[in-house]
N, C-alpha and C positions, 0 to 999 in steps of 0.2 A: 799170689792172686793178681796183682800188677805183671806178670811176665803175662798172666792167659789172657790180659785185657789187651796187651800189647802184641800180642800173638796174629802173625799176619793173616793165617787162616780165618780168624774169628770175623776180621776187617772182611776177608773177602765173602765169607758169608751174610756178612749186615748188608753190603755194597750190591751181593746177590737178591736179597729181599726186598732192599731200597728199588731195587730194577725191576724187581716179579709187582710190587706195589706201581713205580709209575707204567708201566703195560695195563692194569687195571681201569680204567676212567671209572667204573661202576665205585669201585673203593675210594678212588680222590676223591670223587662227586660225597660221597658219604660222608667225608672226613669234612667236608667245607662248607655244604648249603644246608645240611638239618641245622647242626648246632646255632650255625646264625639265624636261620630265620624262626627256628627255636625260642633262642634268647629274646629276638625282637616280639614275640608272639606272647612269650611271658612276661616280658617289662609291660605291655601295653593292655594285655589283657589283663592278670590276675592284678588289678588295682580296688583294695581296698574301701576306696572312697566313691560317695555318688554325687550326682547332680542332674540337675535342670527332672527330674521328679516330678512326674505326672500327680497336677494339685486340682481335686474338684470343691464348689463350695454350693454350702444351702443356705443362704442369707435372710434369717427370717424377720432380722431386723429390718434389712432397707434404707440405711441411714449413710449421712455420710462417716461419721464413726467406722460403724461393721467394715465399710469399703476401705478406710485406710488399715484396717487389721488384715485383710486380704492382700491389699497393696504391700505393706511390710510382707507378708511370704514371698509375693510372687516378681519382688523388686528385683533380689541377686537368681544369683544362678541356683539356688538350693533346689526353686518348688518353681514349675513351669505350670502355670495355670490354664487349663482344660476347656472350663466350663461351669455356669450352674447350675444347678441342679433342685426339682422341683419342692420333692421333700426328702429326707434321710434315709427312705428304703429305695429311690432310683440313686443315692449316692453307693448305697450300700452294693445294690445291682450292677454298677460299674466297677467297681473295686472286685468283685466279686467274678465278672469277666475281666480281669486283668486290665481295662481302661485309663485307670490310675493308681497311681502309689500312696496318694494319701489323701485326707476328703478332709474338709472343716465344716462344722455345724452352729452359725452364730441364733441365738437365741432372739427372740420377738422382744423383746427388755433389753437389749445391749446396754444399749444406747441411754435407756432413763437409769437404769445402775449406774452409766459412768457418771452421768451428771449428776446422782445424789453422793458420787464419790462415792462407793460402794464396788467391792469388788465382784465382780461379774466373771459368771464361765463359760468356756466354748469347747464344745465338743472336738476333739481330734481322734482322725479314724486313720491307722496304718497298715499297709499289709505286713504282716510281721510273718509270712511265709517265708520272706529272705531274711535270716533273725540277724542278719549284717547292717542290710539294706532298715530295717524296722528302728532297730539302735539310732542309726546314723540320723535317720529322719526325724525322728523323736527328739534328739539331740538339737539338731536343725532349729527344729517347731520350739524347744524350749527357748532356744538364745536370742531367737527371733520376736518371740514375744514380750521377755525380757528384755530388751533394748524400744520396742517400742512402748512396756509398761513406764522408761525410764521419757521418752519422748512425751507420752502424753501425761504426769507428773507435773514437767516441765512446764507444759502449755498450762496446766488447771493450777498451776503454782502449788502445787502437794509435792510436799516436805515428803521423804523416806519412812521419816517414824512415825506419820500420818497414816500414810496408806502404802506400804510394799509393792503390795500386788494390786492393779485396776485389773487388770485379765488376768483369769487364772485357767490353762490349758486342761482337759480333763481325757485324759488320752485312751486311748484303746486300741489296742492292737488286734487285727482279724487271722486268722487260718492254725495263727498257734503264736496263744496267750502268752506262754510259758517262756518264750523266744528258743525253743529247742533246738538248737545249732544243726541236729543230727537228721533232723525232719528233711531239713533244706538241703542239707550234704547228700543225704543218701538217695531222696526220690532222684538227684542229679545225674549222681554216678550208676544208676543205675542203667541208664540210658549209652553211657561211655560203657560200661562195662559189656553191653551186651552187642553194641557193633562192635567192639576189637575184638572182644570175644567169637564173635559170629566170622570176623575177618581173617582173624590168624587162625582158625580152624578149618574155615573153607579151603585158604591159599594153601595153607600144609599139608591138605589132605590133594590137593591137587598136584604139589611141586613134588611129593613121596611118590603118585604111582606114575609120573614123570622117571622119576628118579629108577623107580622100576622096572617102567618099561612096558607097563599093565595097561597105558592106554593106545599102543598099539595094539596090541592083543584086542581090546574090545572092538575092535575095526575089525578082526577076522568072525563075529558074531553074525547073524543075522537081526540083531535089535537095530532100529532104526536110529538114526541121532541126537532125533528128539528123545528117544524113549532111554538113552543112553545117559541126557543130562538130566530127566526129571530123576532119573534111579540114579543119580549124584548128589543132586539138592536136598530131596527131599529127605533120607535120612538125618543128615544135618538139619534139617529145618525141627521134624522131631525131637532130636536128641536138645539143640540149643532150646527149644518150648518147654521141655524141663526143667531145661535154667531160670527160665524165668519162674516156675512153680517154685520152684528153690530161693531162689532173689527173696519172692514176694514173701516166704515165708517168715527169714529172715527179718528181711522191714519192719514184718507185723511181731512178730513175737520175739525178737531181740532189741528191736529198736521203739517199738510200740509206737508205730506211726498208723495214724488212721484212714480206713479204706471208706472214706465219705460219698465217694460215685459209683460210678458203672463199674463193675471187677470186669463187665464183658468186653468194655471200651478198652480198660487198659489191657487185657489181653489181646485186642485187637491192631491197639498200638506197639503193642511187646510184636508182635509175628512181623508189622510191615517193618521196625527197626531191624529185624533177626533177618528178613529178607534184604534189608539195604545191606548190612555186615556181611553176610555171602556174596550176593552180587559184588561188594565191591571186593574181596577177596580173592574169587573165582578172578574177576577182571586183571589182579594184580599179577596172579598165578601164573596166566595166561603168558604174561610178559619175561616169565621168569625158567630158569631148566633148573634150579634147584632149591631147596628150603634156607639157604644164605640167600641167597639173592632176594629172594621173596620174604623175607624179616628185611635186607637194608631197603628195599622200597617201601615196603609200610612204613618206615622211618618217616617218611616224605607226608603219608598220610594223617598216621594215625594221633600223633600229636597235637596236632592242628584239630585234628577234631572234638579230642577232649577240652583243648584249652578255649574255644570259639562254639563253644557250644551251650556256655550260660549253667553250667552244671555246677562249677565250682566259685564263679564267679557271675555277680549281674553282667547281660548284657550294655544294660544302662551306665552302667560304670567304664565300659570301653569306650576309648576316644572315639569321635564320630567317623573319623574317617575307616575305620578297623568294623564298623557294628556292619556295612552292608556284606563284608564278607559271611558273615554268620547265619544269612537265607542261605548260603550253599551247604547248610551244616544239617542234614537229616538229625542229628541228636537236637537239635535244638528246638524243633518242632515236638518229639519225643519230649521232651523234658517239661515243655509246658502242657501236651496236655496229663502226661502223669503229674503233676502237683498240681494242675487242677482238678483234676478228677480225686486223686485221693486226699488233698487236703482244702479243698475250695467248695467240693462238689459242684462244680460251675456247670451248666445246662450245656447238652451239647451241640445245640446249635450254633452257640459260642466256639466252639472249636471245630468246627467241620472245615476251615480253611487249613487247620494244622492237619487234620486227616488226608487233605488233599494233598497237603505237599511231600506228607509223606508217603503217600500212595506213587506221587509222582515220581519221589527220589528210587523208591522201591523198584518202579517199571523201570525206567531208565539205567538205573545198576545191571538188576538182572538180565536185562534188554542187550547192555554192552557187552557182559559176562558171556551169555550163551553165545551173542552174536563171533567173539573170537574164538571161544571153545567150538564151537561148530566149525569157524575155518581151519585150526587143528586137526579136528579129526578127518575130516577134509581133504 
């Protein structure tokens, strides 16, 4: 075994591929710039923990009390304070368009409960759509009340075995009670899944009749250019809108997630995602003469798109300077408005900004797509 390793043939074959590799730049480039900017994309994205949380309040007390309970949340970085709010159904209305992360409701008595030394409650309202995000806040609201039930004790000289609790939190979690992990997982990835999906089916089917040779051939037709890429699109467009009938399926009857809005909207949103995933594929294709080449440049893409797309992780949770990259991210518009539509039921004037951008991402793909496909056949 040590004589074939030492075998000068063997040397001059490694010596031979070491050389056919640095002739490549397309394969250096592979081997050097995903994995790091990879790893940078996952240390900084998928993080666990949240802060500075969107905090609304309805103060029906008015006191100076009620205000130092407020001020305890919105002192550290936990809960970033909004706004208040007039009564509990426009607190509910803002959480409900995704305005805030979590809502407090101080009671008209705060205040004469804490002076008769009387344990008093306050309403806490969480979106537990993110069942990560809903824990964490909860969490938050408890330790935070808890250290100021221990402050104000202090000040009214109550003793521990007197009175434990002066506030006591009475929490509620909205979109899903249960904290169902699999709710918030999957409306996520379903938005990842149907651009990559959409992209390495378009690029592959573009780099194969490359590979072929089939789309010279369609230049000796009389079909015009345009009528050349719709009859390219358009069966993909079909075929992946099945997927989505398949996806949804799934959702609802394996994972028993609920379809609370428009099933029209979110199909409307599933087609312009499945158009951004072609366009940007076609685009990719374009750049490429075979189905390797067009798999190591998606490398460059598609990563980045699932990991900056809020799918598997809150936006809110990435560093500040990482979040503005994430408007460039067509899933990420996708992803908010399927979890609100299917589990928020949020009205849709609420999300006609997400409609728009993904409208916008969709023309602009498709737009670059045809526009090099065209100078191609060309």
């Amino acid at each position: 075994m040590l004589d074939k390793l030492l075998n000068a043939r063997i040397w001059s074959l490694i010596i031979k591929e070491l050389n056919q590799i640095k002739r490549s730049k397309q394969l250096i480039i592979s081997f050097i710039i995903p994995p790091t900017v990879q790893m940078i994309i996952f240390g900084f994205a998928l993080n666990p923990t949240m802060s500075h949380m969107k905090l609304g309040v309805v103060d029906e007390s008015r006191t100076i009390e009620s205000r130092e309970v407020v001020s305890a949340l919105s002192e550290n970085d936990a809960f970033d304070l909004q706004g208040y709010y007039a009564s509990p159904d426009e607190l509910s209305k803002a959480l409900t368009e995704g305005q805030l992360d979590a809502g407090i409701v101080i009671p008209v008595k705060f205040t004469e409960q804490l002076v008769r030394r009387e344990t008093t409650e306050i309403q806490m309202l969480f979106n537990g759509l993110n069942t990560n995000t809903g824990t964490i806040a909860q969490g938050y609201a408890s330790r935070i009340i808890a250290e100021y039930n221990l402050r104000k004790a202090a000040s009214l000289r109550v003793s521990h075995s007197e009175s434990p609790l002066l506030v006591t939190p009475r929490v509620a979690l909205l979109y899903n009670a249960g904290l169902v992990s699999s709710w918030y997982i999957v409306s996520g990835v379903f938005g990842v899944l149907l651009m990559l999906n959409s992209s390495i089916v378009s690029a592959s089917a573009l780099t194969k009749e490359k590979e072929l040779g089939t789309v010279e051939q369609l230049l000796m037709t009389p079909a015009s250019t345009s009528e050349i890429i719709i009859a390219k699109i358009a069966p993909l467009f079909l075929l992946l809108m099945l997927t989505v009938c398949l996806v949804m399926l799934v959702m609802v009857l394996v994972f028993h997630i609920p379809i609370r809005g428009s099933l029209a909207l979110i199909f409307l949103a599933s087609a312009l995602c499945v158009l951004c995933g072609i366009g940007l594929g076609t685009f990719i294709a374009t750049f490429t003469k075979n189905a390797t080449q067009a798999q190591l440049l998606s490398i460059f893409f598609n990563p980045p798109i699932a990991m900056l797309s809020g799918a598997m992780t809150p936006i809110e949770a990435m560093p500040e300077w990482i979040q503005p990259v994430t408007y460039l991210n067509p899933v990420r518009y996708f992803s908010i408005i399927v979890r609100s539509l299917m589990l928020k039921d949020t009205p849709p004037e609420a999300l006609y900004i997400h409609f728009l951008a993904l409208l916008a991402f969709a023309a602009i793909l498709v737009s670059l797509s045809v526009g090099r496909f065209r100078k191609q056949l060309s």
